[in-house]
N, C-alpha and C positions, 0 to 999 in steps of 0.2 A: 805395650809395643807400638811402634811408630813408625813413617817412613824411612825413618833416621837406622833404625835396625836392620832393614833389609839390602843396605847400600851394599854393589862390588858385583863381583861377577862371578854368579852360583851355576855349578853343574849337575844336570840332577845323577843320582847315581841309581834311581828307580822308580817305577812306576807302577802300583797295582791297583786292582780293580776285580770285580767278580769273575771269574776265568781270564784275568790277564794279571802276567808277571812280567815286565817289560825292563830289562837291564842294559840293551844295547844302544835304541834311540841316542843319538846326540842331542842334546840340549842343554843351550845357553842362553841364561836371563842374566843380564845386567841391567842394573837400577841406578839411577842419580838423581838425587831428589828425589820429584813424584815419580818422575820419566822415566818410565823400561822400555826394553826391546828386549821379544822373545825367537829363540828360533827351534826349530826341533826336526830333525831328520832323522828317518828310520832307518837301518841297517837293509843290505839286499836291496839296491839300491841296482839299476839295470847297467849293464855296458856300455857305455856311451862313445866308447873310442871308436874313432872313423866320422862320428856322426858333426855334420857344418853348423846343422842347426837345433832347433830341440822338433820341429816340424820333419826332419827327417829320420825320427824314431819313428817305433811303432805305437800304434793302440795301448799297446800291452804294457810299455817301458811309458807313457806318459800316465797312466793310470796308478802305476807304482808313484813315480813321481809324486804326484798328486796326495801322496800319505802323508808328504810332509805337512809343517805347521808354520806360522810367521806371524807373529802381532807386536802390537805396542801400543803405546798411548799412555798413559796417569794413573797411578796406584790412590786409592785413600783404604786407610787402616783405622777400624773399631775396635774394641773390642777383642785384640789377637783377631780380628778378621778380614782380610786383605782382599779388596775388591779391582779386581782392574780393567778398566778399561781400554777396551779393544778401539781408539780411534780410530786407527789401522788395522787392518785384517786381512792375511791371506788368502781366505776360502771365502771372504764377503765378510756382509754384517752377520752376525752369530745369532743363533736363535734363545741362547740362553745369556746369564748373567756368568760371569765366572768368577765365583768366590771361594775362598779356602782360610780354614782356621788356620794360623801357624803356631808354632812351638818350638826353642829353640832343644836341641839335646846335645849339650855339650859346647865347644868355641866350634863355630862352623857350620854344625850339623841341622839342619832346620827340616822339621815334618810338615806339613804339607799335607790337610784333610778336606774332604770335599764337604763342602757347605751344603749344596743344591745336589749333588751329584755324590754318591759311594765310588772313591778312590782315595788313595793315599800317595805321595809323593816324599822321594829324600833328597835333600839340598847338600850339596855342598861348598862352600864358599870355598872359590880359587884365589880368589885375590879381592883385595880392601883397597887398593890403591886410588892414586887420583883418579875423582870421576866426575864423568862432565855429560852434561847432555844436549842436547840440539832437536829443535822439529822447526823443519825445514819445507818449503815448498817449491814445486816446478810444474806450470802450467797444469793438468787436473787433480795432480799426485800430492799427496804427502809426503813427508818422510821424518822419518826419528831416527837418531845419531847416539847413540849408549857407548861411552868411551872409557875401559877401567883402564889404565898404561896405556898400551899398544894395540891392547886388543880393543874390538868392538864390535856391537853388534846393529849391522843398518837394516832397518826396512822401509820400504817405499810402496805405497800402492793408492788408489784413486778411496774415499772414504764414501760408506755410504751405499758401495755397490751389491747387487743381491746377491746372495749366498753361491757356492759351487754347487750344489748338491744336482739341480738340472742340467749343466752342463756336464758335472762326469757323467749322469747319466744317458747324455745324449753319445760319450764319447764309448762309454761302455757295449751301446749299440752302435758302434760303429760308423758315429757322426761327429766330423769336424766342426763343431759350429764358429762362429766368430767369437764367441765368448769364450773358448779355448785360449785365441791368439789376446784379448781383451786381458784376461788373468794371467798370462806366462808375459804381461808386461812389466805386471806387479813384481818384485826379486825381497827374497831375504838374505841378507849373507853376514857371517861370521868372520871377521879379517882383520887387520893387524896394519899398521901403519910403518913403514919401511919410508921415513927420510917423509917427502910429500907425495908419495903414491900407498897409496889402500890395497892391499892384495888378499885375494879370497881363498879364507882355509876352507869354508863349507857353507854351502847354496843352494837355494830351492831350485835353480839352474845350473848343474852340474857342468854345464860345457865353460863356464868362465870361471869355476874351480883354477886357482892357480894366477887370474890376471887381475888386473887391477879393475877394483870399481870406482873406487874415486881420486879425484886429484885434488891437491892442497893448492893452489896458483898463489895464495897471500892470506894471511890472518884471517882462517874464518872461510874464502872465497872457495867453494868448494863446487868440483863438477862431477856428474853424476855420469859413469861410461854408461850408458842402457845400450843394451842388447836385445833384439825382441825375439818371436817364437820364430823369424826365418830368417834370423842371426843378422842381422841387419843392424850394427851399431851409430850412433850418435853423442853427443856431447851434450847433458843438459844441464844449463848452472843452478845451484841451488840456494835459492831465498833464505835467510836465517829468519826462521820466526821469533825465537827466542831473543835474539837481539830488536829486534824490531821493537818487540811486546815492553823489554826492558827501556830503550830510548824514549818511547810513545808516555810509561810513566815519568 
């Protein structure tokens, strides 16, 4: 097995682990090439109607939040063992490696075992179509672009940054810190290209659910809507690295 194998855009259809059976999570991994983009949001997911910005939820509804998941970055495959790297990360840099044996069962069906970690995962491939990939930059951010059709999957965030774990826990106790508003800069979203606007079926930002995140201006020339934690948009253009890396050889 190779990267060549894993191409398209898989949805898992479950996830267990030692007291957990998890069926409802969304999650979508699309691959092209090395380049993936993951996203994953859990069900029971807070109310957000009414709310301007994600700053004027509460404690409680930004902590749910916070379950979600977002990565990407470069696969390499051993051995049926598929290692990938988190260039990007939504909760920071990760404290472990994440690696999983895979196994194909059947046309589609792909199992998903933990290497380093006891869980098991099931794949199912939605779609094989054309796929394209892009990692991109804008001033401190990243970003990667996983395109099967229409759909795709983008994430954006600063590389390199220290983990969530002390900030939910500052939020848990009842502290706003800056590194709150620092991570709800960072977005992953799930969206679909409509003509040369990008519109988002599902986001680690719930409230831009529904609007566009990117714009197509010309071949490639792509602008990024960012939103931040106190709803405060802008226009950021995004660099192709991928074309750059290719022209340079």
């Amino acid at each position: 097995m190779g990267p060549e194998d894993l191409q398209g855009h898989w949805h898992r259809a479950w996830f267990k682990a030692p007291g957990v059976c998890d069926h409802e999570t969304a999650v979508h991994w699309m691959q092209a090439g090395r380049i993936y983009a993951d996203i994953r949001i859990p069900s029971g997911r807070p109310d957000v109607r009414g709310a301007r910005a994600l700053s004027d939820l509460s404690d409680a509804a930004l902590l749910r939040l916070l379950t979600a998941e977002g990565f990407a970055g470069t696969i390499t495959v051993e051995d049926d063992i598929c290692t990938w790297a988190r260039e990007i990360n939504w909760h920071g840099t990760p404290e472990t490696v994440d690696r999983g044996h895979m196994a194909f069962e059947g046309a589609g069906r792909l199992i998903e075992t933990g290497v380093d970690a006891d869980y098991a995962e099931l794949w199912h491939r939605r779609a094989d179509k054309r796929a394209r990939a892009m990692h991109l930059t804008a001033e401190t951010f990243d970003a990667y672009l996983v395109t099967i059709g229409k759909s795709f999957v983008f994430g954006v965030a600063t590389p390199g940054v220290a983990g969530s774990a002390s900030m939910i826990a500052s939020l848990q106790a009842g502290q706003r810190s800056r590194a709150l508003h620092e991570h709800f800069a960072h977005v992953f979203a799930f969206a679909r290209w409509l003509g040369g606007r990008a519109m988002v079926d599902l986001c680690t930002n719930p409230l831009i659910e529904g609007q566009a995140i990117l714009t197509c201006r010309a071949q490639d020339d792509l602008v990024w809507h960012a939103v931040d934690f106190l709803g405060r948009s802008r226009d950021v253009p995004l660099t192709d690295r991928t074309r750059a890396q290719h022209d340079a050889a």
